[in-house]
Every structure is written in structure tokens, then in C-alpha cells.
MIGU-751077 format. One record per atom (N, C-alpha, C): residue in one letter; z, y negated, x. Coordinates in steps of 0.02 Angstrom, whole numbers, padded with zeros to 5 digits. Each point is the difference from the previous one (the first is absolute). Layout:
N
> A	Z	Y	X
...
***
This chain:
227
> X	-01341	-00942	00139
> X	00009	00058	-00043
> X	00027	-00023	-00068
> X	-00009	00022	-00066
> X	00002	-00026	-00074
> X	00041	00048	00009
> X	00069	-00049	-00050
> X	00057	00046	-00038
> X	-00016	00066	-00021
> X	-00061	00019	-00026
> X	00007	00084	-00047
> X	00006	00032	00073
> X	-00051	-00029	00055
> X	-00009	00054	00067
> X	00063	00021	00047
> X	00056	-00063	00000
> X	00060	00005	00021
> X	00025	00050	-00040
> X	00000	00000	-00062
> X	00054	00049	-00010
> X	-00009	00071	-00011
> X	-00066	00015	-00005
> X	-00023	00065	00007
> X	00024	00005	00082
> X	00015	-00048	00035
> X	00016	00038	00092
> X	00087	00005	-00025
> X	00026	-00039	-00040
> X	00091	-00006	-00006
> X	-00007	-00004	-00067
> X	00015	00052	-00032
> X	-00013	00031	-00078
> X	00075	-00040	-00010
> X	00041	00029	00031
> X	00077	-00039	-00021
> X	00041	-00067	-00003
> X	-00073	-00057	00045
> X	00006	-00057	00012
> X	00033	-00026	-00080
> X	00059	-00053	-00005
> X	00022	-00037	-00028
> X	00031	00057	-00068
> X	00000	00053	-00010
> X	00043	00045	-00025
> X	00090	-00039	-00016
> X	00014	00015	-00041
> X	00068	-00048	-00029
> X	00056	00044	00048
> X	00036	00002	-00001
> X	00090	00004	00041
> X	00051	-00004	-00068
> X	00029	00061	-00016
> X	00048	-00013	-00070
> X	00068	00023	00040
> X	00037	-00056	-00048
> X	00074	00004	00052
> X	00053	00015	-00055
> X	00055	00043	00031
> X	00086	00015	-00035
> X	00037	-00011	00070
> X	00057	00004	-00051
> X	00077	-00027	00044
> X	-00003	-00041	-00005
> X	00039	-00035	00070
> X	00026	-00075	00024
> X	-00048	-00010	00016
> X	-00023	-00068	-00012
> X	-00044	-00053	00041
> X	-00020	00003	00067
> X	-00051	-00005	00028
> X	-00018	00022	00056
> X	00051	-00051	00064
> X	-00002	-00064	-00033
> X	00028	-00043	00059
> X	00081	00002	-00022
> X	00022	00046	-00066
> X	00078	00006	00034
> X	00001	00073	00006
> X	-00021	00050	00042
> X	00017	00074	-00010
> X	00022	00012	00074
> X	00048	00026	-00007
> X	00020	00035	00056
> X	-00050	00059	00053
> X	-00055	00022	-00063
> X	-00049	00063	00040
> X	-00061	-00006	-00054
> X	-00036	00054	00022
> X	-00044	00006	-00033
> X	-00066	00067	-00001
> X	-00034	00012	-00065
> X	-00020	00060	00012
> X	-00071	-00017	-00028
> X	-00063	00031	00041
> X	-00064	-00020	-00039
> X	-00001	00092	-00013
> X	-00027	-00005	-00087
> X	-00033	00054	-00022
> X	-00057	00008	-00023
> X	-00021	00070	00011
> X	-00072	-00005	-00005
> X	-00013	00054	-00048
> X	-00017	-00021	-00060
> X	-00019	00057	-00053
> X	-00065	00059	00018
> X	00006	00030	-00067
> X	-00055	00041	00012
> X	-00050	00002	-00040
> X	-00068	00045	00018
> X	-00073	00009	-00003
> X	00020	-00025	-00100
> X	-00053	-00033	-00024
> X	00002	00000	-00060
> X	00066	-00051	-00061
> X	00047	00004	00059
> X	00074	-00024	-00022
> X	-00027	-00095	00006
> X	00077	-00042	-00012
> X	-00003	-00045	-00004
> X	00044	-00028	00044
> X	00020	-00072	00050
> X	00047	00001	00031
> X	00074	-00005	-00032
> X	-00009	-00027	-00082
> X	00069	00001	-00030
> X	00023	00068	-00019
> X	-00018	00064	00012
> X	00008	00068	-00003
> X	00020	00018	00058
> X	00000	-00035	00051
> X	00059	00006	00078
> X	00038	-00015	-00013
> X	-00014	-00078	-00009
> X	00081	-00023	00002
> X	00033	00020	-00055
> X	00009	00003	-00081
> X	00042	00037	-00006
> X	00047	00047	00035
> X	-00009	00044	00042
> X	00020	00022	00055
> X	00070	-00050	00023
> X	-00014	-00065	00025
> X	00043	-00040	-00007
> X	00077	-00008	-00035
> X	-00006	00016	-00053
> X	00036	00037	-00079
> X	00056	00040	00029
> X	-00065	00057	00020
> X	00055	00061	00039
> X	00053	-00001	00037
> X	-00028	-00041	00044
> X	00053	-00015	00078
> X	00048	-00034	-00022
> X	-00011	-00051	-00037
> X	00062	-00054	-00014
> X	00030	-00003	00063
> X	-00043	-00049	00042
> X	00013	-00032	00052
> X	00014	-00067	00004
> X	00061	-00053	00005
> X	00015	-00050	00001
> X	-00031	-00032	00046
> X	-00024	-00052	00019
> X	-00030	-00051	00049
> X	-00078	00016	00031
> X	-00020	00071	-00036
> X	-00056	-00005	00033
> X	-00072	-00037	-00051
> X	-00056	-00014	00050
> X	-00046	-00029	-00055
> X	-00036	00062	00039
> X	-00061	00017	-00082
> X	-00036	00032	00004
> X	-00061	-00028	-00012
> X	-00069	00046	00049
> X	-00042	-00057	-00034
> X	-00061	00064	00000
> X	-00036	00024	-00033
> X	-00052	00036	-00008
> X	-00071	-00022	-00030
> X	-00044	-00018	00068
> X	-00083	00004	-00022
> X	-00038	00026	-00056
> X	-00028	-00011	-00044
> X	-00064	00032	-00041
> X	-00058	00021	00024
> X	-00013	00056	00004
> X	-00068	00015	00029
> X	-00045	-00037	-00046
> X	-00074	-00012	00039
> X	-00059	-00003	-00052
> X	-00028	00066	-00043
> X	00009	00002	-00045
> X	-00029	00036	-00067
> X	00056	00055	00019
> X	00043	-00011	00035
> X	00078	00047	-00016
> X	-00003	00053	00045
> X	-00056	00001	00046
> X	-00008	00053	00072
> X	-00008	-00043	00058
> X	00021	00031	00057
> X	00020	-00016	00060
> X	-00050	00024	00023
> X	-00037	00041	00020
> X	-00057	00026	00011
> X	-00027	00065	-00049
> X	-00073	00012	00006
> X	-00030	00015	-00030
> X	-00011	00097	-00016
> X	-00004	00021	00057
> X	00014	00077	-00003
> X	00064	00024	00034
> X	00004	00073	00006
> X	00071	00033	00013
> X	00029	-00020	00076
> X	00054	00007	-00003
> X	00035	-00047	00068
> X	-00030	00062	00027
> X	-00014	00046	00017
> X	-00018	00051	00029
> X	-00088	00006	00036
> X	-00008	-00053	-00016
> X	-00094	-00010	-00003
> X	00006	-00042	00070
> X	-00065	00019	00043
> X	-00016	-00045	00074
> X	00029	-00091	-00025
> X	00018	-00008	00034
> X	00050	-00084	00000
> X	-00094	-00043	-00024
> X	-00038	00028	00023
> X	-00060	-00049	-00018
> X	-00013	-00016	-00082
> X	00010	00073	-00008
> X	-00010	-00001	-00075
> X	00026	-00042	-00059
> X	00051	-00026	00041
> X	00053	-00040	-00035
> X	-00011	-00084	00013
> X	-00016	-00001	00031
> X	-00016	-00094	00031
> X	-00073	-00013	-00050
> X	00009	-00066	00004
> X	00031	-00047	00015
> X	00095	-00022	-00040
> X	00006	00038	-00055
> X	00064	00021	-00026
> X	00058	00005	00033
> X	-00006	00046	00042
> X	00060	00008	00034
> X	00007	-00045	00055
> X	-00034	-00025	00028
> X	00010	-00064	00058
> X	00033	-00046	-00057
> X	-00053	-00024	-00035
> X	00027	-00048	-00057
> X	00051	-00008	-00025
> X	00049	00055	-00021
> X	00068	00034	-00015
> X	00065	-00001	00049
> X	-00028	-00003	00063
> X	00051	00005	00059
> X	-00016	-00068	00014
> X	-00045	-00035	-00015
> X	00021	-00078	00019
> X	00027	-00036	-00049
> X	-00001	00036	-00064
> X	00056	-00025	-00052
> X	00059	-00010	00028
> X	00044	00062	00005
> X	00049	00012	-00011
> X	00028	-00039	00090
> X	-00050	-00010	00055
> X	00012	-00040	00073
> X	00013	-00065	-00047
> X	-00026	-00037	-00050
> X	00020	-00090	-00021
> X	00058	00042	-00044
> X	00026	00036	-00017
> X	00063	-00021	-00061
> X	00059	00014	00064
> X	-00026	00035	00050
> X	00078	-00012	00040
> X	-00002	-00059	00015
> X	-00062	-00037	00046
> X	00008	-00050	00022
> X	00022	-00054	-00061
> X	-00009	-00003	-00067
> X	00034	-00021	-00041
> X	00074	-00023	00001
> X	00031	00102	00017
> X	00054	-00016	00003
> X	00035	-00023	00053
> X	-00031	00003	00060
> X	00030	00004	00072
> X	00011	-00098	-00024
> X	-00074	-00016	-00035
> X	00017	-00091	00002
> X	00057	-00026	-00025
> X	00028	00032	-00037
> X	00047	-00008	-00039
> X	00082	00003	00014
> X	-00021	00045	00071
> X	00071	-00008	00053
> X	00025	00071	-00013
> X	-00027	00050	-00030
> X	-00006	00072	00007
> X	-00030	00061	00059
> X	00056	00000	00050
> X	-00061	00040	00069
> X	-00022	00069	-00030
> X	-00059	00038	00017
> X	00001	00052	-00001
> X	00039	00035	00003
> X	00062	00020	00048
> X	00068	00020	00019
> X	00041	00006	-00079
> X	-00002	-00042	-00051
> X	00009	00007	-00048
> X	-00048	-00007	-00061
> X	-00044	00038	-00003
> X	-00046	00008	-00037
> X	-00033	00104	-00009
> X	00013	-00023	-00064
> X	-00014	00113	-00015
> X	-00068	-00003	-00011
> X	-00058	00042	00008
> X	-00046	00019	-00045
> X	00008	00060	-00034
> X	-00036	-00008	-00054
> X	00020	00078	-00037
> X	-00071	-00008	-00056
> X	-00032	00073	-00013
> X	-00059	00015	-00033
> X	00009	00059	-00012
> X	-00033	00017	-00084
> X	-00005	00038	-00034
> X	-00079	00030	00009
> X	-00019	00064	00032
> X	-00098	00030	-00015
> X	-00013	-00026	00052
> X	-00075	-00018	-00038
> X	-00013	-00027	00032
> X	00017	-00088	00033
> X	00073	-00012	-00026
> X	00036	-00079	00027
> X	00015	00053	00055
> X	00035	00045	00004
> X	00049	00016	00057
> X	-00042	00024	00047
> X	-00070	00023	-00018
> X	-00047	00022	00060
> X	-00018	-00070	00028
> X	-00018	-00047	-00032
> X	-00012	-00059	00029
> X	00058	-00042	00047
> X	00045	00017	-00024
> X	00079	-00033	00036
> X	00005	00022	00062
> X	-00020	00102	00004
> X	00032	00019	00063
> X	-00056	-00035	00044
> X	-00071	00012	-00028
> X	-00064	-00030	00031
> X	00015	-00061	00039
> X	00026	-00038	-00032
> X	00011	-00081	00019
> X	00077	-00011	00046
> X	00036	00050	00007
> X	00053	00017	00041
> X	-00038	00021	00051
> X	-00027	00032	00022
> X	-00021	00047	00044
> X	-00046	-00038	00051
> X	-00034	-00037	-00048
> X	-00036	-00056	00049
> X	00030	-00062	00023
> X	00066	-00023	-00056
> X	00025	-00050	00027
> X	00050	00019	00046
> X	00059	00045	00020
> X	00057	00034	00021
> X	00031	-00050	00043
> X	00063	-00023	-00040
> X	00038	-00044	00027
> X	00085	00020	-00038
> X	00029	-00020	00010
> X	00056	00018	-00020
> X	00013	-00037	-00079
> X	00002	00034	-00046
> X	00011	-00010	-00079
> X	00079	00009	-00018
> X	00019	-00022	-00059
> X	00046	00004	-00011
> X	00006	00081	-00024
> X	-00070	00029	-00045
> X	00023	00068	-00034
> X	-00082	00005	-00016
> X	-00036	00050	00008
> X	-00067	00016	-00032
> X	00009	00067	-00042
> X	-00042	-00018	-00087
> X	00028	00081	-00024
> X	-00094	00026	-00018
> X	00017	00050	00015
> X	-00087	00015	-00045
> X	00039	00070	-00034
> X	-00012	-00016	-00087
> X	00002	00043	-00035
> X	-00087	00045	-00032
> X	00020	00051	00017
> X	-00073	00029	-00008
> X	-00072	-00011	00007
> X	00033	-00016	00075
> X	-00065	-00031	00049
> X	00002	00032	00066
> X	-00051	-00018	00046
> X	-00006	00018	00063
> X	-00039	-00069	00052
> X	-00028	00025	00048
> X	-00050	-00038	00044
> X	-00045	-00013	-00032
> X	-00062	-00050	00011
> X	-00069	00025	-00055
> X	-00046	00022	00042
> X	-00037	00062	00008
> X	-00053	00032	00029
> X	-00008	00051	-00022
> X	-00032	00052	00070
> X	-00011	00082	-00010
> X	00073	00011	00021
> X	00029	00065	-00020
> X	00040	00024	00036
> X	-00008	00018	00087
> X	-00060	00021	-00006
> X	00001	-00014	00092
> X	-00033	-00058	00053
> X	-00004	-00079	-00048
> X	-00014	-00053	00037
> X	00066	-00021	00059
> X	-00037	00010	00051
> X	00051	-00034	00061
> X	00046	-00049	-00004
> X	00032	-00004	-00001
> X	00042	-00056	-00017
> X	00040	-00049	00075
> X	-00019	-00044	-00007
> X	00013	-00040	00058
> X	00015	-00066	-00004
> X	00074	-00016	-00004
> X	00012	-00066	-00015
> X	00040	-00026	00053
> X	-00008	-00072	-00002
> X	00054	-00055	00045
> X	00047	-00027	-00016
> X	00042	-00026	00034
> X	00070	-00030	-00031
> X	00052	00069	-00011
> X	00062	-00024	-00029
> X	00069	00034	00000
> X	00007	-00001	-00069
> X	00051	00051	-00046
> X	00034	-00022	-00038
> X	00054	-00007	00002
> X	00047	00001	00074
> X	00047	-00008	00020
> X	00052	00017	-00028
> X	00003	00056	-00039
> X	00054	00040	-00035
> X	00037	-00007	-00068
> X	-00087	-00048	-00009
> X	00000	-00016	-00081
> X	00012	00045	-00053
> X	00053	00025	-00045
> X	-00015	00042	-00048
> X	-00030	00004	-00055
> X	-00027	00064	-00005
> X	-00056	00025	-00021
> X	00004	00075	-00053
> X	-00011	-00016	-00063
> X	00029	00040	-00047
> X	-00095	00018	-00043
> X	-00001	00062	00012
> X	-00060	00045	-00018
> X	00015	00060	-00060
> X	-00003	-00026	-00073
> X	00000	00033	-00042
> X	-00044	00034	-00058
> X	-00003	00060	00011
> X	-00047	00019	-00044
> X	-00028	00079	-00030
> X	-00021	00022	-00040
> X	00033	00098	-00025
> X	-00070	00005	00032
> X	00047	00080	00016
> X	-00058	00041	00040
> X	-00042	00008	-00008
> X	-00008	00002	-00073
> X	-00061	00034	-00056
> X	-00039	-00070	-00010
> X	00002	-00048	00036
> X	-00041	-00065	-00043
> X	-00081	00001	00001
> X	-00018	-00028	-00039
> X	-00088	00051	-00021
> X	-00031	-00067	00042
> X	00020	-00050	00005
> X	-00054	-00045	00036
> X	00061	00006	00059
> X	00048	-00018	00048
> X	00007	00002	00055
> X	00040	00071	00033
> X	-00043	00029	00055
> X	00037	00076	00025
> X	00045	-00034	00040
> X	00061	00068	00009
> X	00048	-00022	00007
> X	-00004	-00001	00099
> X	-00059	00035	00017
> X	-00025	-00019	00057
> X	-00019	-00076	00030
> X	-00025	-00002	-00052
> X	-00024	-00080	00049
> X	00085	-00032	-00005
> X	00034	00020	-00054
> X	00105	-00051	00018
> X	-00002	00039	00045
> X	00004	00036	00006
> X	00031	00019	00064
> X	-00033	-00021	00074
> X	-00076	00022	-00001
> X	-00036	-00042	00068
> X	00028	-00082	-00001
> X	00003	-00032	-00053
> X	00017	-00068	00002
> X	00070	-00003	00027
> X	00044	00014	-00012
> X	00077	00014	00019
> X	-00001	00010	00078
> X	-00051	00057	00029
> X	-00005	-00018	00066
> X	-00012	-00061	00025
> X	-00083	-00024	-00024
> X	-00021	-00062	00041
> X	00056	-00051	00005
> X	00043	-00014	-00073
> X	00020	-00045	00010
> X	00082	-00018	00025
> X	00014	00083	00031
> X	00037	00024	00057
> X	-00004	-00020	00063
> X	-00082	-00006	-00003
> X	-00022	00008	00090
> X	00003	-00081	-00007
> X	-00002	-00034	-00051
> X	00014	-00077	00031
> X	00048	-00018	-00009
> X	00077	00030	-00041
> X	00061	-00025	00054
> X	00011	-00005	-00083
> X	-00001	00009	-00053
> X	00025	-00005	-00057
> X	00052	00082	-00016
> X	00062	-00033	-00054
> X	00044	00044	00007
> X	-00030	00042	-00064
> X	-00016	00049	-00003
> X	-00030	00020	-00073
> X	00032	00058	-00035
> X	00001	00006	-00047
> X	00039	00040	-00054
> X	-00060	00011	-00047
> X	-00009	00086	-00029
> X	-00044	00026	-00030
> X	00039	00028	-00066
> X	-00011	00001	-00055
> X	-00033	00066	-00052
> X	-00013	00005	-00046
> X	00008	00076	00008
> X	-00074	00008	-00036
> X	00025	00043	-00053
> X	00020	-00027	-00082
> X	00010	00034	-00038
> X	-00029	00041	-00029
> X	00027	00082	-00036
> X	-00044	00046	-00001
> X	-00017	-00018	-00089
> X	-00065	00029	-00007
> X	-00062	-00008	-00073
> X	00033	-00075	-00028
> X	-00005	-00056	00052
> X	00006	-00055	-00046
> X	-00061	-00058	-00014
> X	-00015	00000	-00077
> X	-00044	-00051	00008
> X	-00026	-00063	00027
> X	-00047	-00039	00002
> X	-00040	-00034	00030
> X	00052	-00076	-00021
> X	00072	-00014	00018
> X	00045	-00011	-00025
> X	00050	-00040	00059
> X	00047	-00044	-00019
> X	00059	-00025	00036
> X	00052	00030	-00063
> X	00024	00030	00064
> X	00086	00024	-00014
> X	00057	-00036	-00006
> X	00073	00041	-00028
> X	00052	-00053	00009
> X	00015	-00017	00089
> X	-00022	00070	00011
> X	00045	00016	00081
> X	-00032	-00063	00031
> X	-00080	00014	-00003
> X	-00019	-00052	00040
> X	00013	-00074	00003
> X	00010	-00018	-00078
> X	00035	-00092	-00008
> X	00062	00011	00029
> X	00035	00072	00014
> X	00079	-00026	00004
> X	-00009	-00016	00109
> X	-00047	00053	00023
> X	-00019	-00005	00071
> X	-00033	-00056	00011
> X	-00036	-00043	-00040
> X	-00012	-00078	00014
> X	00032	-00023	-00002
> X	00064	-00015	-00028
> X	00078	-00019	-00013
> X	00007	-00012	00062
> X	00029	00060	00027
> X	00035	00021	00028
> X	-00033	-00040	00076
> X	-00071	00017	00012
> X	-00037	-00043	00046
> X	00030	-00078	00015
> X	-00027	-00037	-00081
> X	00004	-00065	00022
> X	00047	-00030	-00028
> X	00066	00015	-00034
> X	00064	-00031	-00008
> X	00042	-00022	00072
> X	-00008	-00004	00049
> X	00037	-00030	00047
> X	-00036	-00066	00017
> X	-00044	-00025	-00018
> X	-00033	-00035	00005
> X	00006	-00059	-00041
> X	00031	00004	-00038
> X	00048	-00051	-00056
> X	00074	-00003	-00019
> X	00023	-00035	00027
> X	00074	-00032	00004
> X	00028	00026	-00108
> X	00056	00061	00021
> X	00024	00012	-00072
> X	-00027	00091	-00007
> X	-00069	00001	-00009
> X	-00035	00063	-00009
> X	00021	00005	-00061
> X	00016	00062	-00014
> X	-00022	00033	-00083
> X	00065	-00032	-00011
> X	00064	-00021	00007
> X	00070	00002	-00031
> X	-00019	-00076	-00030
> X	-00033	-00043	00036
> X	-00029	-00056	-00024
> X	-00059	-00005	-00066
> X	-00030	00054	-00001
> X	-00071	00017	-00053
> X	00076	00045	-00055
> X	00067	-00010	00014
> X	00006	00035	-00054
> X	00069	-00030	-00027
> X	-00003	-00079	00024
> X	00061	-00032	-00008
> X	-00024	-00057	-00073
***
């Protein structure tokens, strides 16, 4: 098979990894982010900024041509591949990245913005193992609202922070909420909401509830990010 044919099957093959914080091989934790439809990955991490989190490294993927897949997370899962396979085997090498690095999952967050956070819970849902913290800001599952949903593995009481306004014109506040179940029924601790007429947007509340998530997870926490 010739290079162009490979990557039309893995559109995301060899896609760059942009990193903030501490250094991967001295961080105490760590968080992969996943931007959104159109966005760039240095438009996550900024995000980074926000938290002013001491010891963690951050490391966020670039999509190819800046989408994760191609139509609405809401469209038959076919519609979306070879993209979205492509996308969830991204973001499977940057843990294993970090896991090489002497980082377990156990301490490792994901967190995505749109369509990043539809792809995050996506790639949670299929992987379900115990995380340090998963956030999806104005995201959901990716399908129909009434695709079956049937996954393996635990999230073993991983927390799980689901933010996003009621009124959002690309994600209903139905599918957060169907998602909040599923990822109930596999053992994740989850926390929802859903702010009222707020734009297509991250809040303060929500950086301060990622805080609040993954600051135990680094020796100091905020009194340290403010010494």
C-alpha cells in the first residue's frame, strides 16, 4: 500500500503533539487535550493558562486540516470514519506516550472542547479504565441520540465533569445528559451542567471545576501556582 493510500485509511497518522507545563519526564500528572472542529491544538492548551496547575504536563494533538472528523457528532458513526477511528487512535499513542514516560493512566485527565470533548468522551467510553479526571466541555457521545450504546471495561469511579448551556446550537443538552448516564453505567463518578443561554463557550465555573478535579494530583496545588 503507497503512503497517499495509508493515510486516506489514518487521516491523523503522524499529526504533531504540542506541549505546556512541566516536562513530560519531570511532571507529577498529566492531561491530553483535545481541541475543537476548526480550532488549533495551541487554542486548548492555552486553557493550560487558566488552571495554573503546578507539575502537570500538558500535551494536546492537532487534528489534520483542524477537524477530528468530518460531519456532526450526531451523524451514523459510519459517516464519520475513516476520521474518527483515525482520531481515537491518536489520542490511544499520546497516552501511551505518556504512560512511557512513567505517567499511569490513574494519573492522567482528558479534557475536550466540541467537537475535542465529543471525541474524548468517545475515546473514554471505548477505552473505560480508571483516569485520573475526564472533562467534556460542550460535548457528548458521537452518534444518533438513539444509537445503543454498549461498552466494555470500567471507569472505576473515575471523575467525570460534563459542561455545557442548555441552549447550545450544535450540542442538545440531551445527548449531556444521555452521556452522563452511559458513563454512569460504567462506574464513572459524574457531575453535570448545564448553564442557562450560554454560548458555544468555556466558563469560569467550569476551569474553576477542572481545578478542583485535578489539583490533588500534584503535591502543593493552587497555594503552590500562587507562591
Amino acid at each position: 500500500m503507497s503512503a497517499p493510500e495509508a493515510n486516506l485509511l489514518d487521516p491523523h497518522q503522524g499529526q504533531p503533539v504540542r506541549t505546556g507545563g512541566t516536562p513530560l519526564g519531570h511532571a507529577q500528572a498529566a492531561m491530553v487535550m483535545i481541541h475543537g472542529r476548526g480550532a488549533r491544538a495551541e487554542d486548548i492548551l492555552s486553557l493550560s493558562d487558566q488552571l495554573a496547575l503546578p507539575g502537570f504536563a500538558y500535551l494536546a494533538p492537532q487534528a489534520a486540516g483542524d477537524t477530528w472528523y468530518p460531519r456532526r457528532f450526531l451523524e451514523p458513526l459510519a459517516s464519520n470514519e475513516p476520521w474518527l477511528g483515525s482520531a481515537l487512535g491518536l489520542i490511544g499513542r499520546v497516552l501511551a506516550q505518556i504512560a512511557q514516560a512513567g505517567i499511569p493512566p490513574e494519573r492522567t485527565g482528558l479534557l475536550g472542547f466540541s467537537q475535542g470533548a465529543c471525541l474524548t468522551l468517545e475515546f473514554v467510553a471505548r477505552h473505560a479504565r480508571r483516569y485520573a479526571a475526564v472533562v467534556g466541555l460542550s460535548g457528548a457521545l458521537i452518534g444518533p441520540l438513539d444509537l445503543p450504546r454498549s461498552y466494555a471495561g470500567s471507569l472505576a469511579g473515575t471523575p467525570v465533569f460534563l459542561g455545557c448551556s442548555d441552549t447550545d446550537r450544535h450540542v442538545p443538552k440531551e445527548s449531556v445528559l444521555g452521556t452522563a448516564e452511559v458513563l454512569r453505567s460504567l462506574g464513572g463518578e459524574v457531575s453535570v451542567r448545564l448553564y442557562p443561554q450560554m454560548d458555544h463557550t468555556v466558563n469560569s465555573d467550569e476551569i474553576e471545576a477542572v481545578r478542583t478535579l485535578v489539583q490533588p494530583l500534584v503535591a502543593g496545588g493552587a497555594s503552590a501556582a500562587l507562591a
